[in-house]
N, C-alpha and C positions, 0 to 999 in steps of 0.2 A: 828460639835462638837469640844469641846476642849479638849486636852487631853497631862497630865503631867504626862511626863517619867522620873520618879525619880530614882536615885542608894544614897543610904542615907550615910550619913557621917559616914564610919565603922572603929565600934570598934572591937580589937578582945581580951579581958581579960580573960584568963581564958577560952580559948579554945584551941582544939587540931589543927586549922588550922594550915596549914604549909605553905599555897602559899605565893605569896608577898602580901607586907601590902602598897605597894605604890598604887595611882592612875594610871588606864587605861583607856583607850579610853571606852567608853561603847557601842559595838560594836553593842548590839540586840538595843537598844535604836535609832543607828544613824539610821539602816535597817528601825525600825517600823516608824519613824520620816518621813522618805520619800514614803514610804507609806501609812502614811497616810494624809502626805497632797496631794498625788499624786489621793487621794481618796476623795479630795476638804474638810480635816478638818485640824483644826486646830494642831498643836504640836509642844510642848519646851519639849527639855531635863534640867531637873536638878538634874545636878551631883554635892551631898553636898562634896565624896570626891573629884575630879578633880579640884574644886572648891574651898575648904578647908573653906565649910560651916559648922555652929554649927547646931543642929539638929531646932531651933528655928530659925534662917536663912534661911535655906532650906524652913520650913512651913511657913516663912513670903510672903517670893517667890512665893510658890506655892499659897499663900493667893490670892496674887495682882494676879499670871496669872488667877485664880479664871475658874479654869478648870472644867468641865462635869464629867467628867473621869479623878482621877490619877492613874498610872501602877507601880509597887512598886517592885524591882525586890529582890531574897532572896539568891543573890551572889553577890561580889565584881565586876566580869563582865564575859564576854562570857568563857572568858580564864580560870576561876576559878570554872566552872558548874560544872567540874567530880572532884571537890577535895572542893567544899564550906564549909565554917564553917555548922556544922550539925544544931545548935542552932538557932533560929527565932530571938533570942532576937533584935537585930539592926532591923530588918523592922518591926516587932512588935511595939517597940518604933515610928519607923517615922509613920504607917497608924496611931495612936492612938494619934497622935500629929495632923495629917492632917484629922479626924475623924468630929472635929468639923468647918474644913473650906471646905472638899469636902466631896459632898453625894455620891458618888460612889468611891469604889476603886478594886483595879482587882492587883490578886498578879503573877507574873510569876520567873520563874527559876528550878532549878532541885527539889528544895522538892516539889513543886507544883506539878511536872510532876513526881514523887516516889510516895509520899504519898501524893494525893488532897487532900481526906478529911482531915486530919489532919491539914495542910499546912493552910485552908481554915478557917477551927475553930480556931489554934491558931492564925493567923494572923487580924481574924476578919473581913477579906475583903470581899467582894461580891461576886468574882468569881476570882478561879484562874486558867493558861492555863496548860491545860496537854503537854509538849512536847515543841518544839521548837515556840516561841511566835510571833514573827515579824509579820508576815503577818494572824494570827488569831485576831490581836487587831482590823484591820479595821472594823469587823466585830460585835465588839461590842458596834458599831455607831446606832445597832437597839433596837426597848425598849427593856427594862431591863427583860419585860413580854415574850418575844421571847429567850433570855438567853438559858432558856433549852434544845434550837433545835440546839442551836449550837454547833458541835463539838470540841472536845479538849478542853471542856472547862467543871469546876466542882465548882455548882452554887446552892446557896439557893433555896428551893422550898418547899412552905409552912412551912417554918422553916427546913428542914430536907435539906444535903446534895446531889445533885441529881449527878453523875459524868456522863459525856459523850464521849464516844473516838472519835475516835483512839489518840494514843498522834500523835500529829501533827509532821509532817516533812516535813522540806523548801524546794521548789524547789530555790535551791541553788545558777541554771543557771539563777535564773527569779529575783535574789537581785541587788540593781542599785550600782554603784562606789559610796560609800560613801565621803560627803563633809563636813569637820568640820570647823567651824568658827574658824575666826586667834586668839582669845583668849584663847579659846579651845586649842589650838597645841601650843600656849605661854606658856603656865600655866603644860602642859608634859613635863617636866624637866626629867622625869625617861628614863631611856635604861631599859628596862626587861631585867634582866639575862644576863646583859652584864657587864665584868670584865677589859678589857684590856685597859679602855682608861676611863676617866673623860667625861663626856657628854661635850660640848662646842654649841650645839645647841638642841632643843625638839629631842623626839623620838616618837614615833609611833606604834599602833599596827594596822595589817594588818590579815584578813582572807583569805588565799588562797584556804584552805579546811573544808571540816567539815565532821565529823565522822571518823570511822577508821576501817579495813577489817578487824583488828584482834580483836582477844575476850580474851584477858587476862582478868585472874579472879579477879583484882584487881581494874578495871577499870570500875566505875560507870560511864557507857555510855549507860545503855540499853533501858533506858527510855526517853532520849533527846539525841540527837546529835548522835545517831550511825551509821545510815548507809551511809559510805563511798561517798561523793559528792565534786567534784574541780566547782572552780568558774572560768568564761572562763578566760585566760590572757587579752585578749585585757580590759574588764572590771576588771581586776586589776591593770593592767597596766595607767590605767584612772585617780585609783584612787592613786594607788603611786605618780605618775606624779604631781596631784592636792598637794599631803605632800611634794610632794619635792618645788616645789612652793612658800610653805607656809614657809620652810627654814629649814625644819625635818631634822636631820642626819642619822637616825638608826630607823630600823623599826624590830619591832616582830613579827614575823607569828603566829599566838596564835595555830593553827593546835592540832587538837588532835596529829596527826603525819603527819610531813612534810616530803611526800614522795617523791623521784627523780622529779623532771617536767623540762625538759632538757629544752622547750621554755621557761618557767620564768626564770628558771638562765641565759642562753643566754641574754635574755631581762634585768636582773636586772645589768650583765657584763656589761653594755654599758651605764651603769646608774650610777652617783656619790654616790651610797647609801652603808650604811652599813645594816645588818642584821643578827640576829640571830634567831634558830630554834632548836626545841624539834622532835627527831627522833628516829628510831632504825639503830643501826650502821651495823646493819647485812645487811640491803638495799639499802647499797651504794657501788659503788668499786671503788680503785685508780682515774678511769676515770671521774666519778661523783663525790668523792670531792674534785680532781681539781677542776674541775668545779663550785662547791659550793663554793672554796676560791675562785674562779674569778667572782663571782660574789656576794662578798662582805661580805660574812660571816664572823662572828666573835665570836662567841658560838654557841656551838652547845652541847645541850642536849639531851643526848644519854641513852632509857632508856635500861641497861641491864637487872639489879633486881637482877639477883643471879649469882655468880661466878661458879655454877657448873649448870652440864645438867641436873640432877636432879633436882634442887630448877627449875630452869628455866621451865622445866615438869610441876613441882607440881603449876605454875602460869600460864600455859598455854603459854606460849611465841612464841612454836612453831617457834625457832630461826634458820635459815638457817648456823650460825657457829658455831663453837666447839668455847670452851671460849680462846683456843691461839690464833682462828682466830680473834675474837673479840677483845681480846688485840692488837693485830696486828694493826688490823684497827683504833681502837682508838688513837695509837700511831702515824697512818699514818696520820691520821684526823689533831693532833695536830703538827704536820709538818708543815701544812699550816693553820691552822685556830690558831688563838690566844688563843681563850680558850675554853676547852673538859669536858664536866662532864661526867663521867656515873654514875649512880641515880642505888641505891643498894634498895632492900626493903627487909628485913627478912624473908627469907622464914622459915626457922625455922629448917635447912640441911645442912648450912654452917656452919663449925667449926669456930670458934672466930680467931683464929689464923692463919688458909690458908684466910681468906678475908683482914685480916692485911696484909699477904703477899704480897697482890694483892694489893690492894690500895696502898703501897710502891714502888710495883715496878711500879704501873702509876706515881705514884706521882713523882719518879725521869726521869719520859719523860714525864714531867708538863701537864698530865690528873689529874684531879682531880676525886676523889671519896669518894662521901657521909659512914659515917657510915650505915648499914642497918638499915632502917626507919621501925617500927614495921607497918604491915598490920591493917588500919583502914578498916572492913566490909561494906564499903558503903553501902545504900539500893540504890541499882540498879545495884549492881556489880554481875556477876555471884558467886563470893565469897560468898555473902550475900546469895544469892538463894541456892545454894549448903549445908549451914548450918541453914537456916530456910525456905527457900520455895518464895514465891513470898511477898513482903515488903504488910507489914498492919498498921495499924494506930501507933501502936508504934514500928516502925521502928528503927527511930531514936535513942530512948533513949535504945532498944536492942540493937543496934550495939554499942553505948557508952558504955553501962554498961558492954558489954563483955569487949571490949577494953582496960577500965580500970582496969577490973580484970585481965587479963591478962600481963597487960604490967607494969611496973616501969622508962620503960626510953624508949624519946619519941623520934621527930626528934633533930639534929644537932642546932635548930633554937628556938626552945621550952625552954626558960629555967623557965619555973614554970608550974607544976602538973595541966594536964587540969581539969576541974569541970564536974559531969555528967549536964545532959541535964535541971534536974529541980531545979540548982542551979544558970544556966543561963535564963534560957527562963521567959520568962513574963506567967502567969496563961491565959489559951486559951479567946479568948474576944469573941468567937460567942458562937450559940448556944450548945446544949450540939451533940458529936458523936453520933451514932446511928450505929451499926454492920448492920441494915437493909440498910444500901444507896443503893439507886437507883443507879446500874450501870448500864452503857449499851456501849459495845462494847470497855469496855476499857484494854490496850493493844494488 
């Protein structure tokens, strides 16, 4: 079979996203791609951003590959699953563009794996995957009539919604050293989250891990990507080796959190590369990030969230330092790394005025820190479940519409009033919800 792994040409107007708007590597795409020709079918990716395709370019593409199956994903990329725009509107638009040149389409990413049904209906696709998707696509090489037996995956059936779990989780150790073609790693001109230097060759994004041990409340990871998996070095080592090759300078670990791994830094030391990484500063010490600057780092993003032990509390952080210690370390960090964020979110406990402090006195030992970013409810964050229960079909537009009632000023990066959900989204294209869905064994 044939099967087009699309990430569509995103827009973000008028929404509350906050991550980057540059292109990345589409890291679930390059995985499902080798598996599934490893599985004797067919598969292209096309990426409209990386590509700097118009959405009618893209579906001309996918025209000529004239694929079985297109897979349609409803984030930016791997890196962007626990913080995606909430809104459908972007993959809405591309299946209902690719509608009348492919009979099958299958939607994955985190609303899929929060909320199927919905996800399902408003995108109008055929089946979408609960959970982490890679290695569930091969699997919908069988007819469309068998659909329903498969797990993690939630699929029309006699017109009604049928869901089936568990949401799926990758064997992590079992994914191959990704190979991207040289126009591909041409065409990444971006550094993610990198400050200190002008790019002069592509960049790179890298998965070393996936998921993360800790359970802060703020952290939509409950439903895709959470439980804590490293991928072996020698197979990243493989696959760095192959970017470096291709003439990369700088790579980004996308890591929910990139925790110590003494062999990869070691290994990355001996390597001409640069790197940056999203962490907590509390699980590093002097020794480890020496180590970290010797082996090539160059940002490092550090999420603290709240300048006191309280706010830190009220989000779960469960932080190993008191916040002098935490300064400390961030100061130590930026001794040797060129550039230090720590990522503030509102807990709603910090005085306006001791968090100004703070950010002043990093900012004269050149850390940077964010104003506090008000708390978006994800559905799938314990945050979410704490104040309504487990996410249902309008998930989404609740966590919006609190958000915006609550808040008047958004992040650092936002400069226009995001829109709730039914200002952006397209009206649902399948058949109608139904509160009865067929569940079975899901989460």
């Amino acid at each position: 079979m044939k099967f087009a792994l699309i990430n569509p040409s995103w827009s973000f107007d008028g929404s509350i996203y906050f991550g980057c708007r540059e292109p990345h590597l589409p890291l679930e795409f390059g995985y499902a791609q080798t598996l599934l020709r490893d599985a004797g079918h067919d598969a292209e990716i096309f990426d409209g951003q990386l590509g700097s395709r118009t959405r009618q370019e893209l579906t001309e593409a996918v025209s000529g590959y004239a694929p079985d199956i297109a897979v349609v994903t409803t984030a930016p990329s791997y890196l962007f699953w626990r913080c995606a725009p909430p809104e459908l509107r972007v993959p809405q638009e591309m299946i209902r563009d690719l509608r009348p040149v492919v009979e099958t389409i299958v939607g994955v990413g985190p609303h899929a794996s929060t909320t199927p049904v919905a996800a399902l209906a408003k995108l109008g696709a055929d089946a979408v995957v609960l959970g982490e998707c890679e290695d569930v696509l091969p699997k919908l090489a069988s007819p469309k009539a068998q659909w329903a037996e498969i797990d993690s995956l939630c699929c029309w059936v006699d017109g009604n919604p049928r869901v089936r779990g568990p949401l799926h989780v990758t064997d992590l150790a079992a994914l191959p050293a990704l190979e991207w073609p040289a126009a591909a790693v041409r065409a990444h001109r971006h550094h993610h989250h990198r400050f200190d230097a002008e790019p002069s060759a592509p960049g790179a994004e890298v998965e070393a891990s996936r998921g993360c041990p800790y359970h802060c409340s703020f952290c939509a990871k409950d439903n895709f990507r959470n439980n804590y998996r490293k991928r072996p070095v020698p197979v990243l080592l493989q696959e760095i080796d192959a970017l470096l090759a291709q003439g990369i300078e700088y790579i980004y670990f996308i890591d929910e959190i990139f925790l110590p791994n003494r062999e990869l830094l070691e290994a990355l030391a001996r390597r001409d590369v640069k790197c940056g990484v999203q962490t907590r500063i509390d699980l590093w010490t002097h020794e480890l990030l020496d180590l970290l600057a010797r082996a090539g780092c160059v940002s490092i993003e550090a999420g603290v969230e709240s300048i006191s032990e309280r706010g830190r509390n009220l989000l779960d952080k469960n932080s190993r330092l008191t916040t002098d210690q935490i300064t400390e370390r961030l100061v130590y960090a930026r001794g040797r790394v060129p550039f230090v964020q720590a990522n503030l979110i509102d807990a709603e406990v910090d005085a306006e005025a001791d968090v100004e402090r703070w950010r002043e006195h990093l900012q004269r030992h050149g850390v940077w820190a964010n104003k506090p970013v008000p708390l978006f409810p994800y559905p799938g964050s314990p945050d979410y479940s704490k104040r309504w229960g487990a996410p249902d079909d309008v998930a989404w537009e609740r966590a919006m519409e609190e958000y915006l009632a609550r808040h008047a000023r958004f992040s650092d990066i936002q400069d226009e009033h995001p829109l709730p959900l039914d200002a952006l989204e397209l009206p649902p294209a399948g058949p109608p919800m139904h509160r009865s869905d067929a569940i079975e064994g899901w989460r």
